[in-house]
C-alpha positions in Angstrom: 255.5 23.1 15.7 258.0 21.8 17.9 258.0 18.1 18.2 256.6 16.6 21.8 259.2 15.2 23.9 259.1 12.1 26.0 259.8 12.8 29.5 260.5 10.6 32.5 259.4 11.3 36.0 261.6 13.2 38.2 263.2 12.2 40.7 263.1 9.7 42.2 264.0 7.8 39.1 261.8 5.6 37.6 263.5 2.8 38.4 262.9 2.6 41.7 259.1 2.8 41.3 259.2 -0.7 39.9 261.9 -2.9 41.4 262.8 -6.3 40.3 261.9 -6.4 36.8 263.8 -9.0 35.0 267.2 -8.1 33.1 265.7 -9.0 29.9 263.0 -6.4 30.5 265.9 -3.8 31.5 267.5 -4.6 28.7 265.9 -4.2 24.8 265.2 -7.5 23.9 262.1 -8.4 22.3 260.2 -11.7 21.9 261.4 -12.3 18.4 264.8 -13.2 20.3 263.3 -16.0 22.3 262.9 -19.3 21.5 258.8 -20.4 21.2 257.1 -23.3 19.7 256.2 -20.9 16.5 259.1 -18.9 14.2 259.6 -15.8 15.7 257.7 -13.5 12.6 254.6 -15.4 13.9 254.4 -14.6 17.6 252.9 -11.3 17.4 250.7 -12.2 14.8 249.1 -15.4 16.5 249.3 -13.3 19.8 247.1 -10.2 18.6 244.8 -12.6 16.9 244.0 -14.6 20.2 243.9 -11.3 22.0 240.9 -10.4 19.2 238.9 -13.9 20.0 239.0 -12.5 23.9 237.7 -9.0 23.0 235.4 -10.3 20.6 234.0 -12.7 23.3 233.6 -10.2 26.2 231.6 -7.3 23.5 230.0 -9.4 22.0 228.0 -10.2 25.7 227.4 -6.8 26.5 224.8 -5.7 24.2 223.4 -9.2 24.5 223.2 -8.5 28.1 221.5 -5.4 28.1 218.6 -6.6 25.8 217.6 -9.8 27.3 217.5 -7.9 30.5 215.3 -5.3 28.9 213.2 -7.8 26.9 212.5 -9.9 30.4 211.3 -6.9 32.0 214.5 -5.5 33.7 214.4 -1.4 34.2 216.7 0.8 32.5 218.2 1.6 35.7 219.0 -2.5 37.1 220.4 -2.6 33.4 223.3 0.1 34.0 223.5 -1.2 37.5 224.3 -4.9 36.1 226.5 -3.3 33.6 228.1 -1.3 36.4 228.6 -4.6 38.8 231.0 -6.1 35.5 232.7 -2.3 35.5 233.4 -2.3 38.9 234.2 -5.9 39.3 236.8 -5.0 36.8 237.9 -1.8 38.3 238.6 -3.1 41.9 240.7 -6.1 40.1 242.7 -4.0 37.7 245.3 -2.6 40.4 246.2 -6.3 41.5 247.0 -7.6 38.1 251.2 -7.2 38.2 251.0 -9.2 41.7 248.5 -11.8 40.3 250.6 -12.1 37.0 253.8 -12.5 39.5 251.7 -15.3 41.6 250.8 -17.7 38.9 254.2 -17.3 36.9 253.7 -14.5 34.4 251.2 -12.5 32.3 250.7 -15.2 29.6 250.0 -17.6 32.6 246.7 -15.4 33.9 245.8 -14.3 30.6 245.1 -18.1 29.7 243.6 -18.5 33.3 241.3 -15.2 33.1 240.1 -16.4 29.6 239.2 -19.7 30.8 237.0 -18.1 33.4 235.6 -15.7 31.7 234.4 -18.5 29.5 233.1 -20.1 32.4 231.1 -16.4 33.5 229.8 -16.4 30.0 228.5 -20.5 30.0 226.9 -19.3 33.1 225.0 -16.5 31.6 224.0 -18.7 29.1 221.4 -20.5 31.5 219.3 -17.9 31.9 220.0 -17.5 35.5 217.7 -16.0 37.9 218.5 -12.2 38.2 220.5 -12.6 41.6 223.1 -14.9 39.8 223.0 -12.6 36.7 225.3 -9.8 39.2 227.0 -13.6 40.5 228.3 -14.0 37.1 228.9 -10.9 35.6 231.2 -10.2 38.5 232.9 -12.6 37.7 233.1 -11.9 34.3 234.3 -8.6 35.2 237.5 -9.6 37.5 238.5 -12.3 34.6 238.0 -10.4 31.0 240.1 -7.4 33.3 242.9 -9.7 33.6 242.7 -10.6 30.2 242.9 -7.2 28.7 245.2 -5.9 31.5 247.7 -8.6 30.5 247.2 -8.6 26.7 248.4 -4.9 27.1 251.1 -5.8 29.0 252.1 -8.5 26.7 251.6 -6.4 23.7 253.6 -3.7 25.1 256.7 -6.2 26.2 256.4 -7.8 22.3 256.6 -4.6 20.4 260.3 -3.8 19.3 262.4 -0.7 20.4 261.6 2.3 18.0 258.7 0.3 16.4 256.3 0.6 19.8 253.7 3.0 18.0 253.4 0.9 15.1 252.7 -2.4 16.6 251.0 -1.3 19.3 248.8 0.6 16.4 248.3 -2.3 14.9 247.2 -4.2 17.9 244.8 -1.5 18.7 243.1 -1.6 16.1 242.5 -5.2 15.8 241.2 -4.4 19.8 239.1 -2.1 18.2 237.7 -4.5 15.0 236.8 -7.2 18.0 235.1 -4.6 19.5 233.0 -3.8 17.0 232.5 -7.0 15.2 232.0 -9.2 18.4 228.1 -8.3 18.7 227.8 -8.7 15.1 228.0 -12.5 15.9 224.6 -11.9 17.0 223.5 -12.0 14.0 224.2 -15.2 12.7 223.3 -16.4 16.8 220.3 -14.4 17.2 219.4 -12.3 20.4 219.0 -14.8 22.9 220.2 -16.5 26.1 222.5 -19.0 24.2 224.3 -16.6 22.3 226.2 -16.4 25.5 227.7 -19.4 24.7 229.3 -18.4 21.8 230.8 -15.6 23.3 232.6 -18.0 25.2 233.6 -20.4 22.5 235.4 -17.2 21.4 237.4 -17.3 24.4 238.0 -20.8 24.6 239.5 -20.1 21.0 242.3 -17.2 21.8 243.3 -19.2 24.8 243.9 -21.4 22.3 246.0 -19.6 20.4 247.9 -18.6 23.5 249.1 -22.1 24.0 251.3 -21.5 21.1 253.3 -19.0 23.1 255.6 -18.4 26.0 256.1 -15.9 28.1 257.3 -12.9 27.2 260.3 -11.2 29.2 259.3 -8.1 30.7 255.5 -8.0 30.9 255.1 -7.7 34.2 257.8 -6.6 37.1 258.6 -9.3 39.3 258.3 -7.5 42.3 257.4 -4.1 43.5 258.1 -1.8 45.8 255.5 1.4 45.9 255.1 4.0 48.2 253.8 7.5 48.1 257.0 9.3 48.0 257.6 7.1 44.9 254.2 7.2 43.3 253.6 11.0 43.6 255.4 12.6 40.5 253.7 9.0 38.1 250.5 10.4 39.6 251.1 14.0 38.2 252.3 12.8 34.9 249.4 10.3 34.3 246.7 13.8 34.7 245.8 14.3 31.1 246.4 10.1 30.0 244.1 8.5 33.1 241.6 11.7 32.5 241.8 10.4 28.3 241.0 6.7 29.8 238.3 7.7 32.1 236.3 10.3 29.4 236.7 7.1 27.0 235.4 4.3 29.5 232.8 6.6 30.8 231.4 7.0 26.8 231.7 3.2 25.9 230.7 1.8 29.0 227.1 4.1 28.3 227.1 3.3 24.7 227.4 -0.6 25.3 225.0 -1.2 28.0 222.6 2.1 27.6 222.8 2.8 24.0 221.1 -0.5 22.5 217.9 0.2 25.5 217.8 3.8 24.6 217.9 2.2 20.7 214.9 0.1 21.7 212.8 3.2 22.6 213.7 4.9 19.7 211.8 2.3 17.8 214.9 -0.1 16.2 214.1 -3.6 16.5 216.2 -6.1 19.0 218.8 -7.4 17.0 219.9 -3.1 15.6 219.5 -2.4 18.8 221.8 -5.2 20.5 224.2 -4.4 17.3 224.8 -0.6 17.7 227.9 -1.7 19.6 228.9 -3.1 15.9 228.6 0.6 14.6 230.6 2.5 17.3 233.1 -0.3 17.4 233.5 -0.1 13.5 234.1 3.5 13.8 236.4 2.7 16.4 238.4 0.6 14.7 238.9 2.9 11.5 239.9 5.7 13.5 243.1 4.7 14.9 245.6 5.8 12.8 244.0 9.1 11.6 243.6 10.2 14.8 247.2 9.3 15.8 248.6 11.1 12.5 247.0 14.7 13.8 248.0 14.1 16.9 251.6 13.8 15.5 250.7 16.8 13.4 248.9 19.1 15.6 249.3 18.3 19.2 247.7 16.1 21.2 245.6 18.4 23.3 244.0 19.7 19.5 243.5 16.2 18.7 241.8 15.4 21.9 239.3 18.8 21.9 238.4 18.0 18.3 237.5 13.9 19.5 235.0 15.4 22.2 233.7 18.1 20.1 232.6 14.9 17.6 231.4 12.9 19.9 229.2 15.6 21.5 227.6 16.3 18.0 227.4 12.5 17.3 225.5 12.1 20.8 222.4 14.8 19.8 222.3 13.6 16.5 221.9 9.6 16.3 218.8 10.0 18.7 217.1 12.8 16.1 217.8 10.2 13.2 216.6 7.4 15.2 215.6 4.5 13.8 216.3 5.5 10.3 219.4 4.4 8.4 221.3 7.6 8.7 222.5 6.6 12.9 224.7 3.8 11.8 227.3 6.4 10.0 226.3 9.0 12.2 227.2 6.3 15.6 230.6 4.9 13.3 232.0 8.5 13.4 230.8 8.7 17.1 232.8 5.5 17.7 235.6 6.5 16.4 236.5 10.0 18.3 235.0 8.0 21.9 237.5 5.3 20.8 240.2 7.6 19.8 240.9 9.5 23.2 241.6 6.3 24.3 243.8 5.9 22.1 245.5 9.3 22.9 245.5 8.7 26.3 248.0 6.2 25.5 250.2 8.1 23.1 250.5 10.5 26.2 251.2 8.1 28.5 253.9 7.0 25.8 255.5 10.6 25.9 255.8 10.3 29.4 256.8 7.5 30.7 259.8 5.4 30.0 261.5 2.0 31.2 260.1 0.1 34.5 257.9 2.9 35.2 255.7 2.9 31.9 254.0 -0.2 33.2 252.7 1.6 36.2 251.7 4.1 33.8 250.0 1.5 31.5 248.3 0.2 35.2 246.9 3.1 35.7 245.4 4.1 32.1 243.4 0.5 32.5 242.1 1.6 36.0 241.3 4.8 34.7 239.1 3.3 32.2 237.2 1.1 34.1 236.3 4.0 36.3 234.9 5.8 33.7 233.0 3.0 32.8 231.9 1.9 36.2 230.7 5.1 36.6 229.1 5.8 32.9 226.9 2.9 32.6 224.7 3.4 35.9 224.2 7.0 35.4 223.6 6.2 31.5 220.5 4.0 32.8 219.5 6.0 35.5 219.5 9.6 32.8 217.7 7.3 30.4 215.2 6.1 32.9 214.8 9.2 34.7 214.9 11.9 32.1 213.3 10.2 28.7 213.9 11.5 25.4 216.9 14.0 25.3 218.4 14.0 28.5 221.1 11.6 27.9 221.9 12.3 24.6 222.4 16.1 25.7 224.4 14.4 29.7 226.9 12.5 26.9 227.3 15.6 24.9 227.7 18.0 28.0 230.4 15.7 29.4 232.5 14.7 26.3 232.6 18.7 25.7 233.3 19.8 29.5 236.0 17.1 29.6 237.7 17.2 26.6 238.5 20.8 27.4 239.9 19.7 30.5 241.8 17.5 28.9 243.3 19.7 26.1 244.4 22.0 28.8 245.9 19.3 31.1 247.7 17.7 27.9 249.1 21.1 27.2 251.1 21.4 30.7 254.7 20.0 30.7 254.1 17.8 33.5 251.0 16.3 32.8 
């Protein structure tokens, strides 16, 4: 099979997309040739691990969420809409991170900030707050953990040597993924209510900790940028089948973390397997990362992402039918694990298509991509569950992860997407 080449937009060049980036981030330098407070082998560890605390922190509240609103009354449908409030909170922030990052004096700068706020978000959850501050906070939550896992990408990316990018950023992926999973499993040591909130955000308070034993990395973020349509059109085309990867994927988490553990609930598992399906999906997730990639590398990316959907629907009809027995949690692992993956291959895509300046654009516009899907999966999850009970959002999920991983298979095949 012939190997998939990495193409760069046409013109105009990349570079102009993006203007101003620093020289370092021109050149190929990477953060193990800066000076920082730790030996230069350690940055990326101690950098992934705080980025882990901050994921961990944020997942671990959305399950949490979901079922104290559901135990306190709360219908299905205000569920997915408070979910959807974080999402699009999130979604409308995403664009503005370079500028933001640029404004306070780098991406390490507002990742420390956006974790200390979202800890704040989370401390305020942990009151118990009447339902109108509920949307007050988790709004908030949502601009600040999007900064955080905008920037963490962006630093991750800037970190990860020349020729070495797949395997680190592998490697950070799937330690995203683990904090995914294993965040709500705090849970159980915390138990299902209101205060659990607050460890979410001790979690936080902890990788901005770690984060103080950084410095900025060269190349994150552009200093500056100049954008216009002209300029963005041919990104636009190129980022078809990798923002259409990110969107499937945030549209299938976003319903499996806030609609999943209410749609678990009916199905007769108790509150604390319900709150921790997240654990199961996030596991799965997690394990999935480098298979996936490998047949990818093997057979093609638009294979790869066809056979991710065609799992995912047959994970969707089945967890429900094998509800609340013990055979859902490997069943919802595998499910995990393809919905995880095409996020995952959305990014490898966007690898083979972008290069220099203009990848960060690119890398922008997977994360916006994502949060659309999940703005957009979470309200219709709660509004399916509450509207069409039993099977009609097990067979929505299903119907979607098939219809658009075909799309996406075809789009991946086509030189220019």
């Amino acid at each position: 099979m012939r190997p998939e080449t990495r193409l760069t937009p046409p013109s105009p060049d990349p570079q102009t997309v993006i203007e101003g980036a620093p020289e370092s981030a021109r050149n190929t330098m990477s953060v193990t040739q800066i000076a920082a407070p730790l030996p230069a082998p350690a940055q990326f560890p101690v950098f992934v691990a705080a980025a882990t605390c901050g994921f961990a922190g944020v997942w671990m509240s959305v399950p949490l969420a979901a079922v104290i609103l559901t135990e306190a009354g709360v219908s299905p449908a205000l569920v997915g809409l408070y979910a959807a409030s974080v999402w699009v909170a999130a979604l409308l922030t995403a664009p503005a991170s370079p500028w933001l990052a640029s404004w306070v004096g780098g991406a390490l700068r507002l990742h420390q900030l956006a974790g200390l706020t979202s800890a704040v978000a989370l401390l305020g959850l942990a009151t118990n707050p009447p339902l109108a501050l509920w949307f007050v906070f988790g709004g908030l939550l949502g601009i600040a953990s999007c900064l955080t896992w905008t920037t963490a990408d962006a630093i991750a990316g800037a970190m990860a040597p020349p020729g070495r990018e797949g395997r680190f950023l592998g490697i950070y992926q799937t330690f995203i993924s683990a904090a995914i999973g294993g965040g709500p499993a705090v849970l159980w040591l915390s138990g299902v209510q209101s205060g659990a909130f607050a460890a979410s955000a001790g979690l936080m308070m902890l990788g901005v900790a770690l984060t103080l034993l950084l410095r900025e990395v060269p190349g994150a973020v552009p200093r500056r940028m100049r954008l216009s349509f002209v300029r963005l059109r041919p990104v636009a085309l190129m980022m078809a089948a990798p923002a259409g990867a990110a969107m499937l994927c945030g549209a299938l988490e976003g319903t499996a973390g806030a609609v999943f553990p209410v749609q678990g609930l009916a199905l007769g598992l108790a509150a604390g397997a319900a709150a921790t399906i997240v654990v199961a999906t996030g596991f799965g997730n997690m394990l999935a990362q480098y298979p996936v990639g490998m047949l990818a590398d093997r057979f093609g990316t638009h294979r790869a992402l066809l056979g991710c959907a065609v799992v995912v629907a047959l994970g969707s009809l089945l967890w429900p039918w094998l509800a609340p027995g013990w055979g859902i949690w490997p069943v919802l692992a595998v499910w995990g694990g393809a919905a995880g993956a095409i996020y995952t291959l959305g990014m490898v895509r966007a690898v083979q298509r972008f290069a220099g300046p203009a990848r960060a654009l690119g890398m922008a516009g997977l994360n916006t991509a994502y949060l659309l899907g999940g703005a957009l999966g979470a309200p219709l999850g709660g509004l399916l569950l509450e509207a069409v009970p039993g099977w009609g959002l097990p067979v929505a999920v299903a119907t979607v992860a098939l219809g658009g991983g075909l799309a996406l298979s075809v789009a991946a095949l086509r030189r220019g997407a």
